[in-house]
N, C-alpha and C positions, 0 to 999 in steps of 0.2 A: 504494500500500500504506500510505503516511501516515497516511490515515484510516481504517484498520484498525487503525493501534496504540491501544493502551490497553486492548481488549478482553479479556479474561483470557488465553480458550483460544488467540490470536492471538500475547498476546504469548510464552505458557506454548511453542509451537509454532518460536516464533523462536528462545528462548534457549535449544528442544533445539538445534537444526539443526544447529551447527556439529559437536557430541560425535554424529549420526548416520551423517554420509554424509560423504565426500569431498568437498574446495571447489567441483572439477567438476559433483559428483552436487547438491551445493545450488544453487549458483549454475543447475543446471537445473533442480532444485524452483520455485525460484523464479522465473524463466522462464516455467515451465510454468502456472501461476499466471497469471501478470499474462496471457500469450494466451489465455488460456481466459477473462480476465475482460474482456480488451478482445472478445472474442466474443459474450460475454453483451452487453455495454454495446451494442453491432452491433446486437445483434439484439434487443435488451429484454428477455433474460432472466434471469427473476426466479430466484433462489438463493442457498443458505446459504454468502456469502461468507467467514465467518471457518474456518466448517467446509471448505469448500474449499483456503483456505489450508492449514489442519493438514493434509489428505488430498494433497493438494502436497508438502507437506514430507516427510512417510511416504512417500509411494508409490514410490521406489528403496530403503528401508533394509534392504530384504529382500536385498537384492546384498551388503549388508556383512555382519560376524558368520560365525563359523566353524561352526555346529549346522548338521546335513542339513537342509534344505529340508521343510516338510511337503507333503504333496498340494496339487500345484496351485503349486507354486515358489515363488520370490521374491515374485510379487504376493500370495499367501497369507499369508506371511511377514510381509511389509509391513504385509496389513491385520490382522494378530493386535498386532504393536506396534502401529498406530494404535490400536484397540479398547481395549488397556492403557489408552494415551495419554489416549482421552475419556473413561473410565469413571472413571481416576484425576480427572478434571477434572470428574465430574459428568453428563457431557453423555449424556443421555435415548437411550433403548435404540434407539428411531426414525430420531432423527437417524446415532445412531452406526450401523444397519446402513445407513442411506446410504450415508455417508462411506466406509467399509470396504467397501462391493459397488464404490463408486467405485475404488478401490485395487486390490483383488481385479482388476478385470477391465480397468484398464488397459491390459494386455499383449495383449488380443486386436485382429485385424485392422479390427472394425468393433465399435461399443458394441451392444450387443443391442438389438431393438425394443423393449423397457419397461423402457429404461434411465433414471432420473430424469437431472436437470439435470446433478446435480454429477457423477454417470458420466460424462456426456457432453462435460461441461465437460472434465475432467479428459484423458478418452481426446484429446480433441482437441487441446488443450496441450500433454500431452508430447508424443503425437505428432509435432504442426507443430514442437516445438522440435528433435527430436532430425532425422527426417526431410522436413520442409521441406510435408509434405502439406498442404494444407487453407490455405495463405499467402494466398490470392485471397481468402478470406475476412474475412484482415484484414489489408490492404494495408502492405508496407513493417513492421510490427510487429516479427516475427521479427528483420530484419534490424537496428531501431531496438535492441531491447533485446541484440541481439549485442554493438553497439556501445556500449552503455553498461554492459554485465557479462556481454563474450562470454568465452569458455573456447575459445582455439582448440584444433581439432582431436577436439573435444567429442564427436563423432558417431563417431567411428573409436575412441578411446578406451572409448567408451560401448558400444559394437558388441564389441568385441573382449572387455569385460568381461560381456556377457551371454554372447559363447561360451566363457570360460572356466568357465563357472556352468554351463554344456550348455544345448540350447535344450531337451531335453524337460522340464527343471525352470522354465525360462520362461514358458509357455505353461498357462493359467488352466485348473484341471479341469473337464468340463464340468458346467454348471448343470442339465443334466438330471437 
């Protein structure tokens, strides 16, 4: 991530982080991030890093804050602050419905078929962080970055706060 700082919206996305989410819920932001980047690097694929990171960063803030949920739950939630987030920073209507469908749909079982990069990057990240899925892909990762900014018991913790939130405000409305 070293070589991502400097960058506006990179760095504008870090100095939220702490005032968004709980140390558990960033420390898996960011997590969620670097697996999904060591996946790209795996596999050569090309994607709006910086923009990935900020969509990292958002993509649990919708768990926090006390207003009802709109359609389509917390990943909704999430990507409406993101969308604040890049618009206040400038970033191009394109880019930002990316970044924001990446967020959005997060929380589903599998990324859609004409899901871009950073969806996919994304879905797969949190994923493999919270649920262990998809590790074969990038060997040891998971477990490396436990060890250098784990949060135990992160997954139960994580679990228990998506059911207190109820699962049908979880669960992305659908795109049809």
């Amino acid at each position: 991530m070293a070589e991502l700082r400097g960058d506006p919206l990179v760095d504008a996305a870090l100095s939220e982080l702490p005032g968004l989410v709980p140390p558990s819920v960033a420390a898996h932001s960011l997590r969620a991030f670097l697996l999904a980047d060591a996946r790209a690097r795996t596999r050569g694929i090309d994607y709006d890093r910086a923009g990935l990171l900020a969509a990292a960063v958002f993509h649990d803030t919708g768990l926090t804050g006390s207003t009802p949920a709109p359609r389509g739950g917390f990943p909704s939630r999430s990507a409406e602050l993101l969308d604040r987030f890049l618009a206040w920073h400038g970033v191009e209507v394109t880019r930002r419905g990316a970044l924001t469908r990446a967020v959005r749909e997060h929380m589903r079982p599998f990324p859609a078929r004409d899901a871009g990069p950073e969806e996919r990057l994304l879905h797969f990240g949190a994923w493999l962080d919270v649920t262990g899925r998809g590790s074969r892909q990038v060997p040891g990762e998971r477990r490396r970055l436990a060890a250098m900014a784990g949060t135990p018991w992160f997954t139960l913790s994580f679990s228990a706060r998506l059911a207190g939130y109820g699962v049908r405000r979880v669960l992305p409305a659908s795109s049809a």
